[in-house]
C-alpha positions as CSV (number, residue, x, y, z in Angstrom):
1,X,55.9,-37.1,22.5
2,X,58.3,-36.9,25.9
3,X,57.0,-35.9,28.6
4,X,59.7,-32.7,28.6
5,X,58.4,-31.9,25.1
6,X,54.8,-31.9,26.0
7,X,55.4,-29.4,29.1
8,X,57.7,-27.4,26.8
9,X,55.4,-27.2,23.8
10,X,52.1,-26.4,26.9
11,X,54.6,-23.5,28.0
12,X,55.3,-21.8,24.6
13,X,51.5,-22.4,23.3
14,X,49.6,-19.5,22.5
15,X,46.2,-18.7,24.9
16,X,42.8,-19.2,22.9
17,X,40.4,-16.8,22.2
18,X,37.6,-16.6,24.9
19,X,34.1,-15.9,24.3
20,X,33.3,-14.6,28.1
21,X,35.3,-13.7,31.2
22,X,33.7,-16.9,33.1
23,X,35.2,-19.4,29.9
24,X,38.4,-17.7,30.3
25,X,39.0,-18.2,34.5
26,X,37.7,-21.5,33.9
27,X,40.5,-22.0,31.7
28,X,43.5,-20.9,33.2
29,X,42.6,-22.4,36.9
30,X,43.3,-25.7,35.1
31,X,46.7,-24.1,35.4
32,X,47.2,-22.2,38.0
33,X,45.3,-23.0,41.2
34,X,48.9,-24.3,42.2
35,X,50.2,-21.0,42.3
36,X,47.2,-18.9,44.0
37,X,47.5,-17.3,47.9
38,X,45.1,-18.6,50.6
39,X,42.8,-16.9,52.0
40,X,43.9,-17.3,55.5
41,X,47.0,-14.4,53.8
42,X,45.1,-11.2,54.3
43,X,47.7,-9.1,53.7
44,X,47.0,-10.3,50.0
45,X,43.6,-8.6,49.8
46,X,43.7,-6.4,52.6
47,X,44.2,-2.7,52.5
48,X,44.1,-2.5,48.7
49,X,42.4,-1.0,46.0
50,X,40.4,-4.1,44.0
51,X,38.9,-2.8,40.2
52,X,35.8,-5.2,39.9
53,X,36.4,-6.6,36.1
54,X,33.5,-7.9,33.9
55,X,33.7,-8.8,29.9
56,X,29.8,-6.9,29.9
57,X,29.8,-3.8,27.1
58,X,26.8,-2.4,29.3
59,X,29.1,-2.3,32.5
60,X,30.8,1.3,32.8
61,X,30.6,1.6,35.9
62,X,34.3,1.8,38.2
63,X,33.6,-0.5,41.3
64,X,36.0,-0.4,43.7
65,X,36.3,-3.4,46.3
66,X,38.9,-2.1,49.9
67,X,39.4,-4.9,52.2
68,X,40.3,-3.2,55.3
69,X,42.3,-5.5,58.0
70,X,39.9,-4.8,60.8
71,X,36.9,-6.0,59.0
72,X,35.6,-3.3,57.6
73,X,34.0,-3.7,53.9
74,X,33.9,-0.4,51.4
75,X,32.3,-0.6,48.0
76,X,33.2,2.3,46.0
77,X,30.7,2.9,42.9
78,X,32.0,5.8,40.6
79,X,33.3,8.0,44.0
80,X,30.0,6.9,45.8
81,X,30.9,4.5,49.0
82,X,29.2,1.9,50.7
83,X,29.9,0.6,53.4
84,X,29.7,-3.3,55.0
85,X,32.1,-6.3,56.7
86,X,34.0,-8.8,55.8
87,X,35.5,-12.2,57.6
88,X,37.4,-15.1,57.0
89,X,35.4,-17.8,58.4
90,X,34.3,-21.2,56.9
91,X,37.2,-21.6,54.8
92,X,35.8,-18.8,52.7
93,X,35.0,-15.0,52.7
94,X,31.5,-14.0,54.2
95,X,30.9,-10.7,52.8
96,X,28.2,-8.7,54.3
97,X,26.5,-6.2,52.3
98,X,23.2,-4.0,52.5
99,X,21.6,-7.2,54.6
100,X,23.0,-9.9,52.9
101,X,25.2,-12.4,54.1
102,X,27.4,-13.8,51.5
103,X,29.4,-16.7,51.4
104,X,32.4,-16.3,48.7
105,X,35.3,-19.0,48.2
106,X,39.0,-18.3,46.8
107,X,39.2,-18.9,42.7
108,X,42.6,-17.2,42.2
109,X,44.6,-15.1,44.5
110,X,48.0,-12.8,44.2
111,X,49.4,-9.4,44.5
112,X,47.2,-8.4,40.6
113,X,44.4,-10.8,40.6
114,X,41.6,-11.7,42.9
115,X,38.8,-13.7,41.5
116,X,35.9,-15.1,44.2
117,X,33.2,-17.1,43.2
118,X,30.2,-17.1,45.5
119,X,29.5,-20.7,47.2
120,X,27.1,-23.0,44.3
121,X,25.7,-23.0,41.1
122,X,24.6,-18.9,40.3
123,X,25.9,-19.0,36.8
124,X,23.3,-21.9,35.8
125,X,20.4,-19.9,37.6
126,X,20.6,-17.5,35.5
127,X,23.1,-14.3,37.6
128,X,25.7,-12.3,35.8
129,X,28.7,-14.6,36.0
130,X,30.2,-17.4,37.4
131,X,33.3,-15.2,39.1
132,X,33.5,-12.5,40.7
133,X,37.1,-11.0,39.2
134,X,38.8,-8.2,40.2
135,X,42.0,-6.8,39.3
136,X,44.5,-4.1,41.2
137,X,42.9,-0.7,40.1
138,X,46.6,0.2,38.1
139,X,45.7,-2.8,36.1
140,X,42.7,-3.2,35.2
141,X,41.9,0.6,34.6
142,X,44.6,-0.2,32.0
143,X,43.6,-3.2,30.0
144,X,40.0,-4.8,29.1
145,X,39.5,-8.4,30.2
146,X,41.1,-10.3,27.6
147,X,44.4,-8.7,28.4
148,X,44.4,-9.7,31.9
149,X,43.5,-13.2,31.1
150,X,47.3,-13.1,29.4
151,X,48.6,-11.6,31.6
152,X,47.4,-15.0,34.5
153,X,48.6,-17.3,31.9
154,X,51.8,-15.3,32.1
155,X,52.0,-16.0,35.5
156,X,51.7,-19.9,34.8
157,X,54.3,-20.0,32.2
158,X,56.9,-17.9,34.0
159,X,56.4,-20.1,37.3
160,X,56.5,-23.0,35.0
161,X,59.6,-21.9,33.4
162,X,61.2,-21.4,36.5
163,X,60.3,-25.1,37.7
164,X,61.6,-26.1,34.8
165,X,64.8,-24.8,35.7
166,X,65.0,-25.7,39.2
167,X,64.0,-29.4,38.5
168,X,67.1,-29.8,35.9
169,X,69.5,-27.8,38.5
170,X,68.7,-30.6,40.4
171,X,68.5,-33.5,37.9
172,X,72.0,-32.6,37.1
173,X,73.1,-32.3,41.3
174,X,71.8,-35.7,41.1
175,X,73.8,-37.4,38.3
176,X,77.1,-35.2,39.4
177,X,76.6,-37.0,42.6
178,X,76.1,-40.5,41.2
179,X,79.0,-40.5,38.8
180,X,81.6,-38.8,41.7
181,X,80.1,-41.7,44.5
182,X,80.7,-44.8,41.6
């Protein structure tokens, strides 16, 4: 198989079936860490409404995550707010929270998606999850988890598609150019 035909066929393929949130993000970064925001670009995270996502039948609550740009953290459970911090320092986030001081590192960042996963190995010990996913609030009040996996690998195909594009506009700038100089 060509190399074009293997990116082609990776681009039209169908995403699999995942058993948990955590297999799902794990997943798609193979894909699309390339196209994520640093977290150096506040004005990514900052000053909007973030819908905290989990693939847990028990979790009804509505947790709402606002980054404010001067630092200030609120935690929005079901209308109830909480307040804390937040800072860019260490190449991460440090979030602090009623007393604790948490270190959080970028997964997945854009205008729709903002997935943190807190600095180690918590999955293994036996927390929650692996990620800590959120969503814009229009979004993810909208469509359960599995739909918002599609739509990230969405995001991978169109960009791909659109690489794709630009590197043949190019390839063919480049053999225009070689026949007109010989």
């Amino acid at each position: 198989m060509s190399f074009f035909s293997k990116i082609f066929s990776s681009i039209n393929e169908d995403l699999p079936k995942f058993q948990s949130l955590d297999e799902g993000v794990d997943f798609l970064m193979y894909y699309l860490h390339r196209f994520s925001e640093e977290l150096w670009e506040e004005e990514f995270y900052t000053d909007k409404r973030w819908l905290e996502v989990r693939d847990d039948i028990n979790f009804q609550e509505s947790i709402l995550h606002v980054f404010e740009e001067d630092g200030k953290y609120l935690r929005i459970l079901d209308g109830d707010i909480r307040t804390g911090s937040w800072e860019y320092s260490h190449g991460g986030m440090i979030l602090k929270f009623e007393g604790n001081h948490e270190l959080y590192e970028r997964v997945f960042l854009n205008e729709k998606f903002f997935i943190l996963k807190k600095h180690g190995d918590h999955s293994s010990k036996g927390n929650r999850s692996k990620y800590f996913f959120m969503s814009s609030e229009g979004l993810a009040r909208k469509l359960e988890w599995p739909s918002l996996l599609v739509m990230m690998y969405d995001i991978y195909k169109s960009n791909t598609q659109y690489m794709m594009i630009v590197f043949g506009f190019i390839l063919l700038i480049a053999v225009i150019l070689f026949f007109s100089i010989t």
